[in-house]
C-alpha positions as CSV (number, residue, x, y, z in Angstrom):
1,X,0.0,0.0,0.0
2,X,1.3,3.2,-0.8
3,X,2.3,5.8,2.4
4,X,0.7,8.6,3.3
5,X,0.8,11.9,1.8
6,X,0.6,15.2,3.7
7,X,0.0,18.3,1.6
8,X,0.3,21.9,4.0
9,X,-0.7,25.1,2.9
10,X,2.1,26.7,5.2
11,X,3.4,26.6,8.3
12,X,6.2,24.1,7.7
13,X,8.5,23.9,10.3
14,X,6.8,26.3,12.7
15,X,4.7,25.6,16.1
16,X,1.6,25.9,13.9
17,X,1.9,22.4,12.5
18,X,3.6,21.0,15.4
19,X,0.2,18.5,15.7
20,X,0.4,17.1,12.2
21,X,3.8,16.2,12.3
22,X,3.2,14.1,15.3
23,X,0.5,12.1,13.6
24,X,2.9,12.1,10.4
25,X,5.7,10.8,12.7
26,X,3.0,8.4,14.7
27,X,2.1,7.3,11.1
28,X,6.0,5.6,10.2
29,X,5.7,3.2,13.2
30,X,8.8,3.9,14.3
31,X,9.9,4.9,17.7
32,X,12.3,7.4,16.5
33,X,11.7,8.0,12.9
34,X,14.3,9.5,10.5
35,X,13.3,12.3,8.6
36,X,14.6,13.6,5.3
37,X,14.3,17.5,5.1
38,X,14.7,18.9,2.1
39,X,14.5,22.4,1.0
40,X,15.3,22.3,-2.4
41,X,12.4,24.4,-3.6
42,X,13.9,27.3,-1.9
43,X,17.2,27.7,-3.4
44,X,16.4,29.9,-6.0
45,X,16.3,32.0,-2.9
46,X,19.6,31.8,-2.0
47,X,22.1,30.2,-0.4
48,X,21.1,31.6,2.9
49,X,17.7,30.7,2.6
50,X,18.1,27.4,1.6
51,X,20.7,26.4,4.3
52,X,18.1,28.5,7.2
53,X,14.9,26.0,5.9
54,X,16.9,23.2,6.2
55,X,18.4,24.4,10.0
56,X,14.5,25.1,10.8
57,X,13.2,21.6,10.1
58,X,16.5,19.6,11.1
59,X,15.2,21.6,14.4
60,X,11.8,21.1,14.1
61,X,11.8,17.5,13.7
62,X,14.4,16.9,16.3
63,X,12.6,18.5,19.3
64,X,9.5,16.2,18.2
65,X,11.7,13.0,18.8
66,X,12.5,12.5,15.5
67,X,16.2,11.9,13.6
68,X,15.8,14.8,11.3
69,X,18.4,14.6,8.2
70,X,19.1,17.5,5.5
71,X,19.1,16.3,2.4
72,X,21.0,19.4,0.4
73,X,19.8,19.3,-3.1
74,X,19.9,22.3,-4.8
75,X,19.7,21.7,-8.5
76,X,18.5,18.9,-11.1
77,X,22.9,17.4,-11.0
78,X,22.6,17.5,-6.9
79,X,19.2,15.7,-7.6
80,X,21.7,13.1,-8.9
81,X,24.2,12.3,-6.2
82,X,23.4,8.9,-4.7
83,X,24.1,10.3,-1.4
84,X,20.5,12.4,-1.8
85,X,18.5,9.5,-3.6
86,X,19.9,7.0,-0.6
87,X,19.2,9.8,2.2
88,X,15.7,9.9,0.5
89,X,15.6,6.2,0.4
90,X,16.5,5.7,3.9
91,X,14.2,8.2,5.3
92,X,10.7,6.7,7.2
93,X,9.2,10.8,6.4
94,X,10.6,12.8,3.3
95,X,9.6,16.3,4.1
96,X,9.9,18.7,1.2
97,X,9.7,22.1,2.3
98,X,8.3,25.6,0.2
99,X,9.8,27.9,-2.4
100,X,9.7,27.7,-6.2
101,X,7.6,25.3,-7.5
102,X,8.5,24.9,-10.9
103,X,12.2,24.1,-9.5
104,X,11.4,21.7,-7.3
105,X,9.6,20.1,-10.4
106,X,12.4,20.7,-12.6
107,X,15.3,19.0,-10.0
108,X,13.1,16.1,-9.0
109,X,11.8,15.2,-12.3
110,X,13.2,12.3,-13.9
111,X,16.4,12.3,-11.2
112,X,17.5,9.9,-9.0
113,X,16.6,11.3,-5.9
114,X,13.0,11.9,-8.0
115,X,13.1,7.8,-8.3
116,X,14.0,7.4,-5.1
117,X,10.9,9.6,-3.5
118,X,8.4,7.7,-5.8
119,X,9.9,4.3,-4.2
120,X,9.9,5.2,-1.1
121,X,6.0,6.5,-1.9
122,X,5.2,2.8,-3.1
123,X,7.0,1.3,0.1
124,X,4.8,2.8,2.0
125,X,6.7,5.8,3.8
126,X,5.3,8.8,4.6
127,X,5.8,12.2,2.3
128,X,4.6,15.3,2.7
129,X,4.5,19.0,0.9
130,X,4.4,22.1,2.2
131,X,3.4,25.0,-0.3
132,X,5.4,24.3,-3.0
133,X,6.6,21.0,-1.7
134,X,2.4,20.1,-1.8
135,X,2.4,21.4,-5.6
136,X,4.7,19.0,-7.2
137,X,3.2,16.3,-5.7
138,X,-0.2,16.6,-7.7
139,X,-1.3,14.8,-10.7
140,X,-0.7,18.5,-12.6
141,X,1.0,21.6,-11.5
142,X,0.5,25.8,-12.9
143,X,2.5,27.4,-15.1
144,X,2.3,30.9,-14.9
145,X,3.4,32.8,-18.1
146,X,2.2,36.3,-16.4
147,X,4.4,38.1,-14.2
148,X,2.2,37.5,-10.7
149,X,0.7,34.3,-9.4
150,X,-2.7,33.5,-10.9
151,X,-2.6,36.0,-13.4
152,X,-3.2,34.7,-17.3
153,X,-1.8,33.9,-19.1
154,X,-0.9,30.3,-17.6
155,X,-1.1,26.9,-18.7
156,X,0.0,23.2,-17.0
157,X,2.7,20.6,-16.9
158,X,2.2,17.3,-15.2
159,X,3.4,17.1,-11.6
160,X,5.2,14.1,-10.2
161,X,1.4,12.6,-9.9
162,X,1.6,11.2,-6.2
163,X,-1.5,12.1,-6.0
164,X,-3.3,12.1,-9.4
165,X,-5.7,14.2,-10.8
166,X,-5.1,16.9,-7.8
167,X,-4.1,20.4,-9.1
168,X,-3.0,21.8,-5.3
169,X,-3.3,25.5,-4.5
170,X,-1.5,26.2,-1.2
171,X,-2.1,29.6,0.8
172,X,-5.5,29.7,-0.7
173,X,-7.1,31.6,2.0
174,X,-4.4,34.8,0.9
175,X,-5.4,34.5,-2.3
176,X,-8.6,36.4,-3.6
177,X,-11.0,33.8,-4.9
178,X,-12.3,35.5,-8.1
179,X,-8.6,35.0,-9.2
180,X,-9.0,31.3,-8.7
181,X,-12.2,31.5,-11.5
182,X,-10.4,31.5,-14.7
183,X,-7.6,28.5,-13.2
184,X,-11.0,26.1,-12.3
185,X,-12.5,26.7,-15.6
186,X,-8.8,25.9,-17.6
187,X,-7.9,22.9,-15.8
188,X,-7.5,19.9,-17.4
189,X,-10.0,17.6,-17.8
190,X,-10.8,15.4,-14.9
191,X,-8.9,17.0,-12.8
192,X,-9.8,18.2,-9.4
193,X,-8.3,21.8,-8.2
194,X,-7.6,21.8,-4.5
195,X,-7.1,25.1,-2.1
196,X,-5.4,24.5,1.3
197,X,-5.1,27.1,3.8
198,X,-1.9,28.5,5.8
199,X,-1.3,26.1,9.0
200,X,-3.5,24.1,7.3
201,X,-3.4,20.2,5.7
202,X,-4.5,17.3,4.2
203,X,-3.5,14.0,4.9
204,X,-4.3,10.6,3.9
205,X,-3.7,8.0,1.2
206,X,-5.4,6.3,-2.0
207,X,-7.9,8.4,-2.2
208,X,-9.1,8.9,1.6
209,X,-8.0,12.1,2.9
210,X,-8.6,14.1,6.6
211,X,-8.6,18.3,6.7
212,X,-6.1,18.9,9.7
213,X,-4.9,22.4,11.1
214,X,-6.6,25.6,11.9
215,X,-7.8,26.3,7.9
216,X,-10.2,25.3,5.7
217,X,-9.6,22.6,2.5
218,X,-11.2,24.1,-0.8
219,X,-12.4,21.3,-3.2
220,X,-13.4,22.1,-6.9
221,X,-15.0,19.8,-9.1
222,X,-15.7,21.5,-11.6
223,X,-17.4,24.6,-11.2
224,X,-19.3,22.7,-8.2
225,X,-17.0,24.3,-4.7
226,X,-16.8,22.1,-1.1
227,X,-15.3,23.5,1.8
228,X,-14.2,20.9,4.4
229,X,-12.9,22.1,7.9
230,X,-10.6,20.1,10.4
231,X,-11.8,16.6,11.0
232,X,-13.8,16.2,7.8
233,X,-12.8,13.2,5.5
234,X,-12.6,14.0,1.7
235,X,-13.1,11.1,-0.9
236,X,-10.9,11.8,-4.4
C-alpha cells in the first residue's frame, strides 16, 4: 500500500503544525523515525535561505523526537548524487519544504533522488508538501506565463502525480478567490483543483484524505465548490 501523503498550505517547520507532524511521525511506526528535510524548492532564494529551511526543520523535527536529516539538493545534478537519492531512500518521512515550485519540479523530475521519492512513496513511507513542496506532488501543476501568481496567461505541466488528478493550490485563504475563476474553468480535464489554507493540511492515502490544522480545505469539481474544515474526510 502506498504511504501517506501530507499536503500543508504553510506553516512548515513552525509551532503551527507542530500537531500534524506528530500524527505524520506516529504514522511511520517507528519509535524514533528519520526524517529527510529537504529544501530544495527554496534555493532559487539563495544560499542563505536554503541552508536557514533546512536548519528550521533539522530543528523542528528533532525537538519532536524524531532523527531529522538535510538532504541538500539544490539543482537537477545534486538531484543526482546517490548520497541524496539514498538519504531519501532511507528516510521513514521525506519532508519537502516551500519555495519555487517549478524548481522543485524541474530538480526532482526524472532524477534519481526523484526515483527514489516515488519508491519510497510505493514502500509505503510517509511524504509530505508544504506550499510548494504540496504542488509538485499533484497529478498536474501551474504554469504561470504572467508576471504575478494566478494572473493569465498560464497553462499546466504534469506534476510528479503522487497524487493524481489533484491540481494543489496552497495559501489559498491569501489568495482572492475570483482569481482562482479563470484557473478552475482551464484545468485539465478530470482533474480536481484543491485550495489548502496557511497552518492548514490534508492528509491521507489512495484516495481517503482528513482536513487537519486551523484552515479550511477548498475542493473544486468543476465549477461545483466544497469547503471541508478540520476533521472532515474528503473522498478523491
Amino acid at each position: 500500500m502506498n504511504g501517506v501523503i501530507a499536503l500543508v498550505g504553510s506553516g512548515e517547520f513552525t509551532p503551527a503544525m507542530a500537531e500534524v507532524d506528530r500524527g505524520l511521525l506516529a504514522a511511520t511506526g517507528r519509535d524514533r523515525p528519520r526524517v529527510a528535510i529537504v529544501p530544495a524548492a527554496s534555493w532559487p532564494d539563495g544560499e542563505a535561505v536554503f541552508l536557514r529551511w533546512a536548519a528550521m526543520g533539522e530543528a523542528h523535527f528533532a525537538a519532536l523526537g524524531a532523527e531529522p536529516v538535510p538532504v541538500l539538493i539544490r539543482d537537477r545534478a545534486s538531484a543526482d548524487d546517490p548520497v541524496a537519492s539514498a538519504a531519501i531512500s532511507g528516510a521513514d518521512l521525506v519532508y519537502f519544504s516551500g519555495g519555487k515550485p517549478g524548481h522543485l519540479l524541474e530538480v526532482l523530475r526524472d532524477s534519481a533522488a526523484g526515483a527514489a521519492l516515488r519508491e519510497a512513496h510505493a514502500r509505503g513511507k510517509v511524504i509530505a508538501g508544504c506550499s510548494a513542496g504540496a504542488m509538485v506532488l499533484g497529478g498536474h501543476q501551474l504554469r504561470v506565463g504572467g508576471r504575478r501568481f494566478l494572473q493569465p496567461p498560464f497553462g499546466w505541466q504534469d506534476g510528479l502525480g503522487l497524487v493524481p488528478r489533484l491540481v494543489i493550490l496552497p495559501h489559498y485563504d491569501a489568495i482572492p478567490e475570483m482569481l482562482v475563476a479563470p484557473l478552475v474553468l482551464a484545468a485539465p480535464e478530470g482533474a480536481l483543483v484543491v485550495g489548502i489554507d496557511e497552518a492548514t493540511a490534508l492528509v491521507g492515502r489512495d484516495g481517503s484524505w482528513q482536513v487537519q490544522g486551523s484552515g479550511r480545505v477548498t475542493v473544486w469539481r468543476g465549477t461545483r465548490r466544497e469547503r471541508h474544515r478540520a476533521g472532515s474526510t474528503v473522498i478523491f
